[in-house]
N, C-alpha and C positions, 0 to 999 in steps of 0.2 A: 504493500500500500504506500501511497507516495505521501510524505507527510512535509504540510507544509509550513514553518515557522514564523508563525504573526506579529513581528514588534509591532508594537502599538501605545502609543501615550493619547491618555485621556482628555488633556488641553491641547493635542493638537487638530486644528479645525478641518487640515484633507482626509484627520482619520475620520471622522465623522462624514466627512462628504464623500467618503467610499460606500457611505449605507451598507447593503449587504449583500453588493457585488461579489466579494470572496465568499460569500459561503456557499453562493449559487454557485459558481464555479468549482468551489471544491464537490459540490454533489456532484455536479457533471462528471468528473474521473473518479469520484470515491476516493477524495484524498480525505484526507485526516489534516484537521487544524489544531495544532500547541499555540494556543494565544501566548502571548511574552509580551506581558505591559514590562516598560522600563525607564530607569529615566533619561528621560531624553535630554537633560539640562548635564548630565554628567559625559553620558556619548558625545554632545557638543565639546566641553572644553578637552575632550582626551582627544576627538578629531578633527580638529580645526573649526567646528560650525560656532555661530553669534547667536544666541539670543535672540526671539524677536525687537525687544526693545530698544538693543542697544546696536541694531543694525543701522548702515548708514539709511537716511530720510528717505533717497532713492527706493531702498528695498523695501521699507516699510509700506509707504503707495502702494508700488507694486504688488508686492502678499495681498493688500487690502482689496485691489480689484482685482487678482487672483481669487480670492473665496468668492465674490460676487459673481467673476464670469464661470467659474466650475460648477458653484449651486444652479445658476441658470440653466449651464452645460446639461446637470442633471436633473435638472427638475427638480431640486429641494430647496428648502427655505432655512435661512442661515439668521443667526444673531450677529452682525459683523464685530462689535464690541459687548460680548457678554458681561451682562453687571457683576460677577463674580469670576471673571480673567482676568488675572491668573489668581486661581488658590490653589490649594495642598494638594497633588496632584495623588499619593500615598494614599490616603484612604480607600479613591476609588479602583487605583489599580491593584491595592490589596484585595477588596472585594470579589474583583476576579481572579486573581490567583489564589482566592479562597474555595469561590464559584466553581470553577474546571476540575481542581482537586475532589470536591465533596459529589460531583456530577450530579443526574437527574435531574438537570435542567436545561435551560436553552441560554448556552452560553453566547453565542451569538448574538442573540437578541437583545441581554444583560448588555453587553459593550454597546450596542448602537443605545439601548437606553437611557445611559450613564453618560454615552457622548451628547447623544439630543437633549440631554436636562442641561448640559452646558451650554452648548452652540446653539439651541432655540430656545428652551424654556426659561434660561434667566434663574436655572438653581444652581445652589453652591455645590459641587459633585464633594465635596470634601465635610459634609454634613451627613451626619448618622443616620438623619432619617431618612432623607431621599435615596441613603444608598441602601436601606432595606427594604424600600420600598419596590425600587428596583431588582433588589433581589427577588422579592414574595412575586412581581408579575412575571418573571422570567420560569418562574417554579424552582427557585432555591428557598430555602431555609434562612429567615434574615437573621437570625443571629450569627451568621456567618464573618457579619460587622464585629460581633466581639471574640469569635474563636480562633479565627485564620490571622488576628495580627502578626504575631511572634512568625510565623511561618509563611505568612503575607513577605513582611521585610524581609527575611533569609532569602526567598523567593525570587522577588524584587531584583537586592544586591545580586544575583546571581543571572539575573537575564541583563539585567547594565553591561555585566561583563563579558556575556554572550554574545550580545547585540554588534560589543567591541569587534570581539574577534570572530564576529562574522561580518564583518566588512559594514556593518551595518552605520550609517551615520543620521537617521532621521525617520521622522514616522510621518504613515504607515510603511513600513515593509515588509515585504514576504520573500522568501528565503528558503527557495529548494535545493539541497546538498549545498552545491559552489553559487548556484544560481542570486545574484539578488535582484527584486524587482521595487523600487524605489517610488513611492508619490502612489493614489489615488490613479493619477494615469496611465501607469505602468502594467493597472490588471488585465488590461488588453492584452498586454505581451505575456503576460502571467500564463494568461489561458492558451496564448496560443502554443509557447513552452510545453504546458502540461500533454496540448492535444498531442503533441511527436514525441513524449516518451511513455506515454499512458498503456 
């Protein structure tokens, strides 16, 4: 089975605007998805990436009509300045690598939840209760919020380190063996990769 490795950070806004392009895809071949939330502020200063904030003016524009013309691109509705970006990124990526461990439910759907309560809804993903909330409609168990911490962070630190030395420098990416496919845009090529070694 061909399995395919999801960095993923919860504030960032192309992972959200991938919806849930990768999962369709992964049925398509019957691959298996390892979600790897990580942080993506630590992957930046190990290789070479900036901060949004403290990029030059130029890129910041830029990014800004980037999310605008890709939600369009896709037909989804974006928050372009969420009232609660940036906060604690850690709680909600513990949740899921709470979530996938404990299984029985729709981890997939968990992520776009936890992304859409940032990039549209205007919640704090770093709040206890919207991330159980998020758990309970995915069909996880929300005390997941208080059991998976200690193993959340272990977790966590351990895909940062992955993501390194997988060539990985940004989110979303997916990551088959050597392969990397980098950006929301790149699931085109994703699939078409998959269709010739499937």
């Amino acid at each position: 089975m061909i399995t395919i490795d999801y960095y993923m950070f919860t504030l960032s806004p192309f992972t959200y605007l991938a919806g849930d392009r990768l999962e369709k895809i992964a049925d398509r071949y019957g691959a298996k998805i390892n979600y790897k939330p990580f942080n993506l502020m630590q992957v930046f200063e190990k290789t070479g990436g900036t901060p949004p904030k403290d990029r030059h003016i130029s890129r910041q524009i830029y990014r800004a009509q980037e999310i605008r013309r890709v939600a369009d691109h896709n037909e989804m509705k974006v928050t372009e300045k969420p009232v609660y970006w940036p906060t604690n990124p850690a709680p909600s990526c513990y949740a899921i690598i709470a979530a996938q461990e404990a299984g029985g439910g729709d981890i997939g759907g968990l992520c776009q939840t936890i992304l859409k309560s940032c990039w549209l809804e205007d919640k704090d993903i770093a709040d206890d209760s919207i991330l159980k909330d998020a758990l309970t409609l995915n069909g996880f168990d929300k005390s997941l919020t208080d059991s998976g911490l200690l193993q959340g962070a272990e977790v966590f630190s351990r895909n940062t380190e992955d993501a390194v030395n997988a060539n990985v420098f940004g989110s979303p990416s997916y990551v088959v063996g050597e392969q990397v496919f980098f950006g929301q845009d790149r699931l085109e090529y994703l699939d078409n990769y998959l269709s010739k070694i499937n």
